[in-house]
mmCIF file of the protein (N, C-alpha, C, O) and its ligand, coordinates in Angstrom:
data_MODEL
# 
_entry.id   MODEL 
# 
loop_
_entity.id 
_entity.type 
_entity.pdbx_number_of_molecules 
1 polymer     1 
2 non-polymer 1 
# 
_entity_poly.entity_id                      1 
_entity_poly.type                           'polypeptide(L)' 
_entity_poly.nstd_linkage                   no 
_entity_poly.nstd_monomer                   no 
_entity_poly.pdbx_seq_one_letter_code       
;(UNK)(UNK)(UNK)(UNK)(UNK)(UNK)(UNK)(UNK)(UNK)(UNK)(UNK)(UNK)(UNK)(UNK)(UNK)(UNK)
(UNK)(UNK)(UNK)(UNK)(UNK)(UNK)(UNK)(UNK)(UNK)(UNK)(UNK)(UNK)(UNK)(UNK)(UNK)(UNK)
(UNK)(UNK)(UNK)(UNK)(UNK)(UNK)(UNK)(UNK)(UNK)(UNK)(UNK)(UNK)(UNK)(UNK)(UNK)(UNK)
(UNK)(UNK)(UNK)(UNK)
;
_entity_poly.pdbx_seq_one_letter_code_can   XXXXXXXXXXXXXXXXXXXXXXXXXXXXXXXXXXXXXXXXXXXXXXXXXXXX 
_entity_poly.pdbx_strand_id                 A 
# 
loop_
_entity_poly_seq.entity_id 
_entity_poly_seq.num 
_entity_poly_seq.mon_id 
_entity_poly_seq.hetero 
1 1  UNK n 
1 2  UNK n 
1 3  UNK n 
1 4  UNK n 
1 5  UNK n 
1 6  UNK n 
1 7  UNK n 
1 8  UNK n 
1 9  UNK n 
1 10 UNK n 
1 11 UNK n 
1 12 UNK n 
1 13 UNK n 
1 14 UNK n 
1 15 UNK n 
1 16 UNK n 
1 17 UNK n 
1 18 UNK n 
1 19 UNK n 
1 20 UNK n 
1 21 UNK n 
1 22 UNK n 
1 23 UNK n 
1 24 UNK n 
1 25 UNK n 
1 26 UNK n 
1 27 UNK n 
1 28 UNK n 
1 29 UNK n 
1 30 UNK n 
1 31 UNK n 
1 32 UNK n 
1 33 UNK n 
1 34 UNK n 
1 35 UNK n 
1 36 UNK n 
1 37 UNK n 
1 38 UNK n 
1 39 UNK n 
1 40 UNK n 
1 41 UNK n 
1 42 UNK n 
1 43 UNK n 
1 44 UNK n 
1 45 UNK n 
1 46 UNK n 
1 47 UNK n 
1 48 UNK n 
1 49 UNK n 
1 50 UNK n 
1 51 UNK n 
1 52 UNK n 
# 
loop_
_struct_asym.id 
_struct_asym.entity_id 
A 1 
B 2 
# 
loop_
_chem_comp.id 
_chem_comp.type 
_chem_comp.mon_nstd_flag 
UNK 'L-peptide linking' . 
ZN  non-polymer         . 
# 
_pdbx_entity_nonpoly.entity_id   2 
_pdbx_entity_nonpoly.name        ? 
_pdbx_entity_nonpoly.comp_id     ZN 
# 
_pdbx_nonpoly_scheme.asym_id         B 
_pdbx_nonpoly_scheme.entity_id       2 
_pdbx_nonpoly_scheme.mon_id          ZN 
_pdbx_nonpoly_scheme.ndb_seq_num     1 
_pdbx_nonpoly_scheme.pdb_seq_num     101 
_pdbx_nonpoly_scheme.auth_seq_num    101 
_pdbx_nonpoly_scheme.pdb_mon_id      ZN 
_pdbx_nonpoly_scheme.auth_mon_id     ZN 
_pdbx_nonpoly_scheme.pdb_strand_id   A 
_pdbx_nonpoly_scheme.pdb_ins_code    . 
# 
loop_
_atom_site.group_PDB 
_atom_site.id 
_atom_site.type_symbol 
_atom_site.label_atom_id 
_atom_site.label_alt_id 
_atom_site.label_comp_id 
_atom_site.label_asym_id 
_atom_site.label_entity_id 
_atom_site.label_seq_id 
_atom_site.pdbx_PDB_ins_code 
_atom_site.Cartn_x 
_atom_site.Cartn_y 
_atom_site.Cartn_z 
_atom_site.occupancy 
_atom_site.B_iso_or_equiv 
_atom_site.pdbx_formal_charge 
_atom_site.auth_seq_id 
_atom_site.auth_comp_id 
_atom_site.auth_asym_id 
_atom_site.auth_atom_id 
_atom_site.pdbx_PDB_model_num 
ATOM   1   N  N  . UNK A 1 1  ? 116.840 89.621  114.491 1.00 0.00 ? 1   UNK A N  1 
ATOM   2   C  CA . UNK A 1 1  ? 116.221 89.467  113.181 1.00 0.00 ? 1   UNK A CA 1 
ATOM   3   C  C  . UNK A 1 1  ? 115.013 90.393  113.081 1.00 0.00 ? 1   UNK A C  1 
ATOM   4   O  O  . UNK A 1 1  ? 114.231 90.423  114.031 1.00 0.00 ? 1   UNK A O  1 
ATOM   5   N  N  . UNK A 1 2  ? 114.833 91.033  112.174 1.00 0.00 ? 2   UNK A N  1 
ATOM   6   C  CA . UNK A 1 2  ? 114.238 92.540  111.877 1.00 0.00 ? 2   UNK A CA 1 
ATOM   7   C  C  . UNK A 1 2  ? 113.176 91.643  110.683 1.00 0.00 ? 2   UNK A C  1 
ATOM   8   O  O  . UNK A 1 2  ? 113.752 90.608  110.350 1.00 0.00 ? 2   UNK A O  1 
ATOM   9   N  N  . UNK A 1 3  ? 112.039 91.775  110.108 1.00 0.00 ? 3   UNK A N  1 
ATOM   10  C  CA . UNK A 1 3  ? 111.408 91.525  109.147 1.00 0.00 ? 3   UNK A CA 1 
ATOM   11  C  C  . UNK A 1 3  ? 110.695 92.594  108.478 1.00 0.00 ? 3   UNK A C  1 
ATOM   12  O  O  . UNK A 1 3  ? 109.803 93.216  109.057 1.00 0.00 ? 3   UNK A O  1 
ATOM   13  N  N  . UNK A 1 4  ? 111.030 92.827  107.335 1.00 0.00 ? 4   UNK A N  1 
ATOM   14  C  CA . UNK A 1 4  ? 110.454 93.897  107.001 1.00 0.00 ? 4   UNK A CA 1 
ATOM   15  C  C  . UNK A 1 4  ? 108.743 94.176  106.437 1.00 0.00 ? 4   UNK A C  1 
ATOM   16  O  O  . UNK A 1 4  ? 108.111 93.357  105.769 1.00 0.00 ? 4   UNK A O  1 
ATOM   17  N  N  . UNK A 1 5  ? 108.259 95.430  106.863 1.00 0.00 ? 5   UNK A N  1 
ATOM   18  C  CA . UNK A 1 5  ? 106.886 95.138  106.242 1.00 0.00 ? 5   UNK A CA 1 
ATOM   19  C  C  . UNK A 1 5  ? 106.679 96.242  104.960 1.00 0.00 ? 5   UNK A C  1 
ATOM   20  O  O  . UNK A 1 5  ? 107.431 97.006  104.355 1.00 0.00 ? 5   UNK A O  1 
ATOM   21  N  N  . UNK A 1 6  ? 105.233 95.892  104.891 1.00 0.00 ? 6   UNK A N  1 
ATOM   22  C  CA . UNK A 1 6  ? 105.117 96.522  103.889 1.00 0.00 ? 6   UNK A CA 1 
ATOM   23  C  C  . UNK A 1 6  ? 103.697 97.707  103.655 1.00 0.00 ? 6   UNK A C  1 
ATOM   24  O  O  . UNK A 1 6  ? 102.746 97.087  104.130 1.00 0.00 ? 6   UNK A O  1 
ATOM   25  N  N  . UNK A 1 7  ? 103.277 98.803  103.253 1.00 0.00 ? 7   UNK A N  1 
ATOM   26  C  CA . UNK A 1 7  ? 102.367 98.950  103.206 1.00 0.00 ? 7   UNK A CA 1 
ATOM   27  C  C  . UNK A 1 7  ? 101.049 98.089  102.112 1.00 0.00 ? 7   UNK A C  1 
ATOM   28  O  O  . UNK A 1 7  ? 101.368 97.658  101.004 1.00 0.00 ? 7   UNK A O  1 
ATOM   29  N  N  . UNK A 1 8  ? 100.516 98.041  102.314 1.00 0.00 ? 8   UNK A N  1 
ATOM   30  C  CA . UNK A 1 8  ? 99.344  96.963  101.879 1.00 0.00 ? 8   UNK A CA 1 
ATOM   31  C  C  . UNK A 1 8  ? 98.530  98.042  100.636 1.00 0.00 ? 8   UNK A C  1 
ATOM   32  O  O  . UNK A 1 8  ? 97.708  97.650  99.807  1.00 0.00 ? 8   UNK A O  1 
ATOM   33  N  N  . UNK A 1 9  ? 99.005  99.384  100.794 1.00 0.00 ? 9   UNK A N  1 
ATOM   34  C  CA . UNK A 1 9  ? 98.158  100.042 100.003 1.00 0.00 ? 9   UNK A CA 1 
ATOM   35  C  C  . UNK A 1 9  ? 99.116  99.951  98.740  1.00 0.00 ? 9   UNK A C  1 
ATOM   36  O  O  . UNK A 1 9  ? 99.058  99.334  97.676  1.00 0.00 ? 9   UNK A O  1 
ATOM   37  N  N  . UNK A 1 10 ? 99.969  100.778 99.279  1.00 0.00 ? 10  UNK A N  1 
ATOM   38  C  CA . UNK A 1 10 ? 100.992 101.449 97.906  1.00 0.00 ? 10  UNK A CA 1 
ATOM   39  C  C  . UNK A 1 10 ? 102.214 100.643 97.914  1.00 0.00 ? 10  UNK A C  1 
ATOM   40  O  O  . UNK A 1 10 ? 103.215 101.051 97.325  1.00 0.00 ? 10  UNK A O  1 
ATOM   41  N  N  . UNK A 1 11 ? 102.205 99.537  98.534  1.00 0.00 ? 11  UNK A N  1 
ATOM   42  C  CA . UNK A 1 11 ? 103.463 98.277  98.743  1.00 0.00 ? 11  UNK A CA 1 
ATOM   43  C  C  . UNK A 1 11 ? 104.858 98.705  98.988  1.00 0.00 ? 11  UNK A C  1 
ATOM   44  O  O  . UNK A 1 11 ? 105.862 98.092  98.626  1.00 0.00 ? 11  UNK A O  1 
ATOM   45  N  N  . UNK A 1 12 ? 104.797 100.293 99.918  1.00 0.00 ? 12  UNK A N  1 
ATOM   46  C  CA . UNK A 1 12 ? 106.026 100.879 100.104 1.00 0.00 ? 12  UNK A CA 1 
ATOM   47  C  C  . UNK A 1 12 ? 106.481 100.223 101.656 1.00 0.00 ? 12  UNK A C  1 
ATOM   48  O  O  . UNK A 1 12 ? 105.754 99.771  102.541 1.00 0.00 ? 12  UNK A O  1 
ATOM   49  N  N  . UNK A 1 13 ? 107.592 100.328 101.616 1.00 0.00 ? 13  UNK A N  1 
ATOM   50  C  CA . UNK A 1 13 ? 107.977 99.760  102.864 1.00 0.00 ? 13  UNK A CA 1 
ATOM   51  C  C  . UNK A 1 13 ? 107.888 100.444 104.169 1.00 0.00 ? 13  UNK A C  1 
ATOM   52  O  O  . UNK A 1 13 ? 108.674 101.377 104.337 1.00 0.00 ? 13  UNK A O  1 
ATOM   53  N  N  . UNK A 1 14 ? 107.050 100.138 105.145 1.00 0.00 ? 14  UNK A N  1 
ATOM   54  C  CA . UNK A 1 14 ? 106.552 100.977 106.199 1.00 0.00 ? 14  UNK A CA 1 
ATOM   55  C  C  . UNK A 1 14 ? 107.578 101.353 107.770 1.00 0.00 ? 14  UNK A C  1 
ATOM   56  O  O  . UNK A 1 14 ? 108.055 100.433 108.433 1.00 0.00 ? 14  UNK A O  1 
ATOM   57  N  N  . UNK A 1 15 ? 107.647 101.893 107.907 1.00 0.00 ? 15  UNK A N  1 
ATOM   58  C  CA . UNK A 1 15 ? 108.127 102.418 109.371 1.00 0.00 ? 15  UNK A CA 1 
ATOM   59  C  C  . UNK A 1 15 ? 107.815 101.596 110.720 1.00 0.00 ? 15  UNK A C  1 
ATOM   60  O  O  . UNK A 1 15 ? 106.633 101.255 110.694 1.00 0.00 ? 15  UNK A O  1 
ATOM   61  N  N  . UNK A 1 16 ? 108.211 101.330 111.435 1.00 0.00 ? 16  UNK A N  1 
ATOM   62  C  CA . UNK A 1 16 ? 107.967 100.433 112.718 1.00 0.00 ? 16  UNK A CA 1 
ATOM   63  C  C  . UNK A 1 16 ? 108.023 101.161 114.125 1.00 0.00 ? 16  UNK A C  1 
ATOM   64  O  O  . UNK A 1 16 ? 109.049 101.299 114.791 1.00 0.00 ? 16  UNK A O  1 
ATOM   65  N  N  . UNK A 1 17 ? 106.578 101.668 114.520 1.00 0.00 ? 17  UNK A N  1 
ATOM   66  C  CA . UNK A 1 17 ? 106.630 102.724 115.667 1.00 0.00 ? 17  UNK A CA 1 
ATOM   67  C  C  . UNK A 1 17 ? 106.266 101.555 116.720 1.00 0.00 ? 17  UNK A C  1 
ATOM   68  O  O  . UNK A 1 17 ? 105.558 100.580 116.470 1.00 0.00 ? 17  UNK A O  1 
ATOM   69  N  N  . UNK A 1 18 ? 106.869 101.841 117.900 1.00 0.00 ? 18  UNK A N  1 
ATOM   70  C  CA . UNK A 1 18 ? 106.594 100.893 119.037 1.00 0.00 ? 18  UNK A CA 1 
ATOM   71  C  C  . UNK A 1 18 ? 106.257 101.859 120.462 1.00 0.00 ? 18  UNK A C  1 
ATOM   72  O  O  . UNK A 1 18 ? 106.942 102.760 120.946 1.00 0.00 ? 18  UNK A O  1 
ATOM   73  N  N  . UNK A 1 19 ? 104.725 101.209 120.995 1.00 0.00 ? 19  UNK A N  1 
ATOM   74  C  CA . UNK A 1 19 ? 104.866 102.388 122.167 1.00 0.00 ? 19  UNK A CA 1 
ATOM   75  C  C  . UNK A 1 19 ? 104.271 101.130 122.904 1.00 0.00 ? 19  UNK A C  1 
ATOM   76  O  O  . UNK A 1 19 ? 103.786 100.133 122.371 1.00 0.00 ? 19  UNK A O  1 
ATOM   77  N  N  . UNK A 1 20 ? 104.408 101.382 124.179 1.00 0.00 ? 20  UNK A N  1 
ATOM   78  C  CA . UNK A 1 20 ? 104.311 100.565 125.338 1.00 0.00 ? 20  UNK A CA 1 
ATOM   79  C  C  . UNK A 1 20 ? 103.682 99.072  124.978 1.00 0.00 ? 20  UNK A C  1 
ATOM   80  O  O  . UNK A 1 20 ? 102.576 98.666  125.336 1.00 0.00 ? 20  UNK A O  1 
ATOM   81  N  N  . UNK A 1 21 ? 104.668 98.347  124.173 1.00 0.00 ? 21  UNK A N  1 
ATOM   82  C  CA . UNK A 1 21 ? 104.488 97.231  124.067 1.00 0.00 ? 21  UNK A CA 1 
ATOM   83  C  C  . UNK A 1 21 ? 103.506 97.073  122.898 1.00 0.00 ? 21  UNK A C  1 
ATOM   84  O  O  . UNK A 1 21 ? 103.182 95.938  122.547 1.00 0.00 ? 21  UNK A O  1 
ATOM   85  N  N  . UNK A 1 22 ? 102.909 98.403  122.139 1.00 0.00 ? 22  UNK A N  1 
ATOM   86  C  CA . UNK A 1 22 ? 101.778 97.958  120.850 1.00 0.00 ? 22  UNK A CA 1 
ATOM   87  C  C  . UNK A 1 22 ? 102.735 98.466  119.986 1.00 0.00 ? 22  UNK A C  1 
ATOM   88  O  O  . UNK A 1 22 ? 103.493 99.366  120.349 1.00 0.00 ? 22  UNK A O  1 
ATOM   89  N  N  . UNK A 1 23 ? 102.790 97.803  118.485 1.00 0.00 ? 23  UNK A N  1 
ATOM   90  C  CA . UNK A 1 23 ? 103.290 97.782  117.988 1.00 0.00 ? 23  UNK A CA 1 
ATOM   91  C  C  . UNK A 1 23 ? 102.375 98.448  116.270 1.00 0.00 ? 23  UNK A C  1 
ATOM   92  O  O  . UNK A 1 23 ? 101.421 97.823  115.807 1.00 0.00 ? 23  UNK A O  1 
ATOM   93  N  N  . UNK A 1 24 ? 102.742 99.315  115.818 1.00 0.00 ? 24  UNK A N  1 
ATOM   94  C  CA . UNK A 1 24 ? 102.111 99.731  114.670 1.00 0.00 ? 24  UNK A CA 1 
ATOM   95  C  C  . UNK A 1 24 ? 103.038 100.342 113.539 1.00 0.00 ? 24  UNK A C  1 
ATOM   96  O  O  . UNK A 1 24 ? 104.092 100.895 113.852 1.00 0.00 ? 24  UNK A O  1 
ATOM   97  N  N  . UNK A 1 25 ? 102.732 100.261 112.549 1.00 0.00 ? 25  UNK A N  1 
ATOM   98  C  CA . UNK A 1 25 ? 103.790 100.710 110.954 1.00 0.00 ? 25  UNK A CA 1 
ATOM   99  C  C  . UNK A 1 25 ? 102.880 101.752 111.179 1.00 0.00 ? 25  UNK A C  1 
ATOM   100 O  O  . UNK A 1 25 ? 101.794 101.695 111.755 1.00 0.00 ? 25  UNK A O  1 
ATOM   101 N  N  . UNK A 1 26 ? 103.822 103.364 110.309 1.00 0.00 ? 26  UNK A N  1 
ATOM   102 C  CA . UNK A 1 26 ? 103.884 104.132 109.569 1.00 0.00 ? 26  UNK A CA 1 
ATOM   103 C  C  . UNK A 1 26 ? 104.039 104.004 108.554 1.00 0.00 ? 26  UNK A C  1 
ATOM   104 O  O  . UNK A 1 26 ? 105.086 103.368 108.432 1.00 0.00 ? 26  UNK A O  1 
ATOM   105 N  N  . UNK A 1 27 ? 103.442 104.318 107.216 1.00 0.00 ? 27  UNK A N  1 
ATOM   106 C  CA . UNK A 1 27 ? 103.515 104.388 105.656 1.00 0.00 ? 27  UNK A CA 1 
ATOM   107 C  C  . UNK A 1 27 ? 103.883 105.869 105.623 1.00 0.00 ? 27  UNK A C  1 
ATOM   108 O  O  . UNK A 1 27 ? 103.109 106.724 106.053 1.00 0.00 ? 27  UNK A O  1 
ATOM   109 N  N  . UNK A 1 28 ? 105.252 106.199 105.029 1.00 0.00 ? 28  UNK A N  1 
ATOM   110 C  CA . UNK A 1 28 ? 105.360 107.641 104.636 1.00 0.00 ? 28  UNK A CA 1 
ATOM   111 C  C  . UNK A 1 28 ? 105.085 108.552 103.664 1.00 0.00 ? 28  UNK A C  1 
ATOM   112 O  O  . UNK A 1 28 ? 105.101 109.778 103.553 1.00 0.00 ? 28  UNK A O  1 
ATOM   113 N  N  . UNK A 1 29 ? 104.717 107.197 102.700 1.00 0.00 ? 29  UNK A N  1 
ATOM   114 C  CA . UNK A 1 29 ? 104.288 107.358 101.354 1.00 0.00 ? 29  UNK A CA 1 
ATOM   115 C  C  . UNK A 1 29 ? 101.850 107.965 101.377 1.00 0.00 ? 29  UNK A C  1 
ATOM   116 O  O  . UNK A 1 29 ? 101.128 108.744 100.755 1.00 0.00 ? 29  UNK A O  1 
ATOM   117 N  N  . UNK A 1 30 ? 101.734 107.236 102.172 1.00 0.00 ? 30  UNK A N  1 
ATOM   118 C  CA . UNK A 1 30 ? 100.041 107.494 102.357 1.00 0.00 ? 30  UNK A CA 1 
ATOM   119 C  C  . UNK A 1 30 ? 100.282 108.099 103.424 1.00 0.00 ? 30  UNK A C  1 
ATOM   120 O  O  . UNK A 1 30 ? 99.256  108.421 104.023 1.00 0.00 ? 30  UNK A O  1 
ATOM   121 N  N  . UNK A 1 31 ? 101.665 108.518 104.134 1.00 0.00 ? 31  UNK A N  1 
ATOM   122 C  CA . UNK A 1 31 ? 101.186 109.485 105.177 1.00 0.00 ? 31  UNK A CA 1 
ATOM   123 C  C  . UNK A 1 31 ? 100.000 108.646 106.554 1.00 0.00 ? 31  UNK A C  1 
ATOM   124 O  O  . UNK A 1 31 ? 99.094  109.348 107.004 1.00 0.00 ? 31  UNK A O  1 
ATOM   125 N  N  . UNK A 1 32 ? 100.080 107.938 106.805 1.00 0.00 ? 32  UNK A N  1 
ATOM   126 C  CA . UNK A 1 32 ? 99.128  107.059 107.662 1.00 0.00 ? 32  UNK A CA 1 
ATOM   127 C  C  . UNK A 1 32 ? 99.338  105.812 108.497 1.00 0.00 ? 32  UNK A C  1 
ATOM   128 O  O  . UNK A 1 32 ? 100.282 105.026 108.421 1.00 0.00 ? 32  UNK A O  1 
ATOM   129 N  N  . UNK A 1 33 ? 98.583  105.781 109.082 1.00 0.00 ? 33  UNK A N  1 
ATOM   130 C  CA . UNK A 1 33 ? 98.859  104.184 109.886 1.00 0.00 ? 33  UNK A CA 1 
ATOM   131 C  C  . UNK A 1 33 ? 98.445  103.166 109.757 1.00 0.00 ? 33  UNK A C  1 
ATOM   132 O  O  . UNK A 1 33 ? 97.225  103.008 109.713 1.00 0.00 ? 33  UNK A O  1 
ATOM   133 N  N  . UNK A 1 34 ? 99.278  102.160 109.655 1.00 0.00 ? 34  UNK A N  1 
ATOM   134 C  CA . UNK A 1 34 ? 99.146  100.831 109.232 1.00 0.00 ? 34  UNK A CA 1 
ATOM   135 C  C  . UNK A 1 34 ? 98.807  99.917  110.074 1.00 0.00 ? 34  UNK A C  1 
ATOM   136 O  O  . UNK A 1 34 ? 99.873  99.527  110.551 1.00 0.00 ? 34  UNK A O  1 
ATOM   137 N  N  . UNK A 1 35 ? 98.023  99.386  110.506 1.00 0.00 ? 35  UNK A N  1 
ATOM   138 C  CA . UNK A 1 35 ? 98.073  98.017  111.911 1.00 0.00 ? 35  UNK A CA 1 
ATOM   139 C  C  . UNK A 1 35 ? 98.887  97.135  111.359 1.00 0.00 ? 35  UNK A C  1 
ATOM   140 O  O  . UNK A 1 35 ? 99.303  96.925  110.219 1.00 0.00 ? 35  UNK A O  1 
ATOM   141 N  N  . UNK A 1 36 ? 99.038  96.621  112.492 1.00 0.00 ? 36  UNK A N  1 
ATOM   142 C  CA . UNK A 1 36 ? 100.283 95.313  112.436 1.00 0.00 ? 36  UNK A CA 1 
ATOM   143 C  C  . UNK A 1 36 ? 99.156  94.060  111.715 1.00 0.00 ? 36  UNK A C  1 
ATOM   144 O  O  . UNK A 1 36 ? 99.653  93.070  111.178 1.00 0.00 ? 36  UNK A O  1 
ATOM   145 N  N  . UNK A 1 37 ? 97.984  94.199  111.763 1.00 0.00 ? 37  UNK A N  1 
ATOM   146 C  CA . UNK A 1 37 ? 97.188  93.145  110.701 1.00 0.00 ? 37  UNK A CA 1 
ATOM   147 C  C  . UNK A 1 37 ? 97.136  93.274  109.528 1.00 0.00 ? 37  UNK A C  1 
ATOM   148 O  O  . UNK A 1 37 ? 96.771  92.368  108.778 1.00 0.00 ? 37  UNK A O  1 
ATOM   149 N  N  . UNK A 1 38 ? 97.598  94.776  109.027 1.00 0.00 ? 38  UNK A N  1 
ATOM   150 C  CA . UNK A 1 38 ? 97.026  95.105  108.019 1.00 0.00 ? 38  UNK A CA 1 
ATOM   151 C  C  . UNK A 1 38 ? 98.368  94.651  106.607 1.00 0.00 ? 38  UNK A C  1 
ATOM   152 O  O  . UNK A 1 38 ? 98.278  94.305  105.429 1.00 0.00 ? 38  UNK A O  1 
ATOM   153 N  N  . UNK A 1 39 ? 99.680  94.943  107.712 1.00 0.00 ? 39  UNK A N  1 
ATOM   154 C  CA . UNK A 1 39 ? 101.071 94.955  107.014 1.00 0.00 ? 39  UNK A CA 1 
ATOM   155 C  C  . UNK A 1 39 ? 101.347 93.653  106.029 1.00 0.00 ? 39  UNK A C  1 
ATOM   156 O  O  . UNK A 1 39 ? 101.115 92.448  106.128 1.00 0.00 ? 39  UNK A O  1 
ATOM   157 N  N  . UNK A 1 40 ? 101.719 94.169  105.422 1.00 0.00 ? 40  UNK A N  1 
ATOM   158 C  CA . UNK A 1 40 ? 102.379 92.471  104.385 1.00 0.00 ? 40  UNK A CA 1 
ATOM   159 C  C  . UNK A 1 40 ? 103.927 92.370  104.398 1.00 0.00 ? 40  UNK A C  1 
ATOM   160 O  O  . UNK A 1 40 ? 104.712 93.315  104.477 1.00 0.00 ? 40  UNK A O  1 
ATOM   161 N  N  . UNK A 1 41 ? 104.129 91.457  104.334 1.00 0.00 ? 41  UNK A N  1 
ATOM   162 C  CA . UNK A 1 41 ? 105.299 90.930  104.615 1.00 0.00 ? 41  UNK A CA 1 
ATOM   163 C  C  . UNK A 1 41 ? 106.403 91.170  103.328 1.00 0.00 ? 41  UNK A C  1 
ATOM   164 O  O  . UNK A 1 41 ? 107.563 91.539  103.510 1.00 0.00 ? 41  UNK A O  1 
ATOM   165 N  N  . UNK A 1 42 ? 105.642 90.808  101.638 1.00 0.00 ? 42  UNK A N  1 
ATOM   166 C  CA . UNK A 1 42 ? 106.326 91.155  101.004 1.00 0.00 ? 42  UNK A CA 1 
ATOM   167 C  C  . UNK A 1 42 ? 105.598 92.038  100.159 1.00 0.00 ? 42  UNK A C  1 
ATOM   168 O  O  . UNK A 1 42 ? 104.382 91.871  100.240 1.00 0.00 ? 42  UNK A O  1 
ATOM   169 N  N  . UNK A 1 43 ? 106.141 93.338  99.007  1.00 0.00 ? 43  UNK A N  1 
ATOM   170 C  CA . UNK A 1 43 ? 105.758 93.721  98.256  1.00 0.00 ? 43  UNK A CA 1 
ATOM   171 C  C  . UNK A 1 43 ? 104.837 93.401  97.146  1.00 0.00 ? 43  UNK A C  1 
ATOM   172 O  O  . UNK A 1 43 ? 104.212 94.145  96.389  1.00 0.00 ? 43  UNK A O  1 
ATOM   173 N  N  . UNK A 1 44 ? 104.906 92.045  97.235  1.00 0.00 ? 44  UNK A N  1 
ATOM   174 C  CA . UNK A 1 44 ? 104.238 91.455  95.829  1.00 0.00 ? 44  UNK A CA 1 
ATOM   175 C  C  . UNK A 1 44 ? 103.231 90.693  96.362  1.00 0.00 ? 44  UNK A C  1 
ATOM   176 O  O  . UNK A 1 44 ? 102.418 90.041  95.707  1.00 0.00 ? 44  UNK A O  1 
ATOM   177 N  N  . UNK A 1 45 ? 103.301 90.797  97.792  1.00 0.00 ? 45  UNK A N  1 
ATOM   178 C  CA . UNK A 1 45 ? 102.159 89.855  98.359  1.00 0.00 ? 45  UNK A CA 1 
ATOM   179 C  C  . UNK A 1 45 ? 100.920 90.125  98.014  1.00 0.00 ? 45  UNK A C  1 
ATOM   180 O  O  . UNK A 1 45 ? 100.926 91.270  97.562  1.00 0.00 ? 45  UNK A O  1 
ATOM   181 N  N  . UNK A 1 46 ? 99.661  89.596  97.980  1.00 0.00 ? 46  UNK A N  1 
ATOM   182 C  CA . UNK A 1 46 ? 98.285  90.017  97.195  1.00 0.00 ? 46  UNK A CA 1 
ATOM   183 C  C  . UNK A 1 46 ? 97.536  89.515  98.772  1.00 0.00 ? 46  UNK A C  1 
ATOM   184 O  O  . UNK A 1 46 ? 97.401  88.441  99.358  1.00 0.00 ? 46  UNK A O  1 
ATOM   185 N  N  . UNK A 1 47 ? 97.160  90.962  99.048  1.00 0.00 ? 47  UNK A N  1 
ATOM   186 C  CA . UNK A 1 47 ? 96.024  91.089  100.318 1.00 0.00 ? 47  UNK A CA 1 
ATOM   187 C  C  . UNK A 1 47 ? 94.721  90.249  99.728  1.00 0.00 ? 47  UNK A C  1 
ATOM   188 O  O  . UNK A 1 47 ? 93.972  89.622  100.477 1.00 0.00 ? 47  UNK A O  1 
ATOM   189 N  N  . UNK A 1 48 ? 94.617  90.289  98.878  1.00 0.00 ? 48  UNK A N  1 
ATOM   190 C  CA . UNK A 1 48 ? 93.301  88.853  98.999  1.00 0.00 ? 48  UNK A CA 1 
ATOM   191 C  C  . UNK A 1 48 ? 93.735  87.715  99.149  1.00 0.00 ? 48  UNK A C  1 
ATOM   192 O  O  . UNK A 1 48 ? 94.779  87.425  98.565  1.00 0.00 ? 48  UNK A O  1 
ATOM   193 N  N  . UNK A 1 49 ? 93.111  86.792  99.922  1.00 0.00 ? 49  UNK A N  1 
ATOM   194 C  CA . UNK A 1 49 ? 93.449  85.659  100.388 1.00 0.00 ? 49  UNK A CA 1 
ATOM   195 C  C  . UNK A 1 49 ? 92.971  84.785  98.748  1.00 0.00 ? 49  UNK A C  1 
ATOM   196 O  O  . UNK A 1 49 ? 92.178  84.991  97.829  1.00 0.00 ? 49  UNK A O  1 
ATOM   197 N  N  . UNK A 1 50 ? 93.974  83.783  99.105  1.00 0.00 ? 50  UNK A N  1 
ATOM   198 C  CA . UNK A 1 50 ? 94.215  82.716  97.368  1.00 0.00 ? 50  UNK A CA 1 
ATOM   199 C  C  . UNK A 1 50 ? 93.445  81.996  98.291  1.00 0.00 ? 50  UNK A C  1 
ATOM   200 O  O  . UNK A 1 50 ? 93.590  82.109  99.509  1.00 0.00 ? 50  UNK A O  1 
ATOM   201 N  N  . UNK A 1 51 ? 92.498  81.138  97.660  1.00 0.00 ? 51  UNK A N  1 
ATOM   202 C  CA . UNK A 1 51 ? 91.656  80.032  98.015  1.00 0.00 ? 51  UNK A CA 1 
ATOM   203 C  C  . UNK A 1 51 ? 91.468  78.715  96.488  1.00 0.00 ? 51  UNK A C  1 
ATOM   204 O  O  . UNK A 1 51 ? 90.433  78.370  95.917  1.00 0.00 ? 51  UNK A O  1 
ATOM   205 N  N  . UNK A 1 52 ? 92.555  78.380  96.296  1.00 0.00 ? 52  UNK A N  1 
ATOM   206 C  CA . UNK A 1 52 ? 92.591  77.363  95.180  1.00 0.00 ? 52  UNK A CA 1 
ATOM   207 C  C  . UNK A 1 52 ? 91.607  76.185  95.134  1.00 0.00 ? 52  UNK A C  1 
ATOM   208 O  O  . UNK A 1 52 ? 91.660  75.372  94.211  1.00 0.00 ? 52  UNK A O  1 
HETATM 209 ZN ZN . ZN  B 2 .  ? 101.328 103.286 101.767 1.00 0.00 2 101 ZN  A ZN 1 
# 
């Protein structure tokens, strides 16, 4: 099972580079790197945290 991420900037779907066990997205679209904290899970997700 694969989950896809997302870039957090431009909500394009990011690349999944893996090197000795660290794990980080590529965005091809911003050209840049994404941390695995930074990624969202879905496109429509809203990086500010909801606090109702
Ligand atoms: Zn991007």
């Amino acid at each position: 099972m694969s989950a896809q991420f997302f870039c957090p900037t431009c909500k394009k779907e990011v690349e999944r580079l893996q090197a000795c066990g660290a794990v980080q997205y590529f965005c091809n679209h911003c050209n840049s790197l994404v941390s695995k904290s930074k990624v969202i899970t879905s496109p429509t997700q809203n990086s500010e945290q909801e606090s109702s």
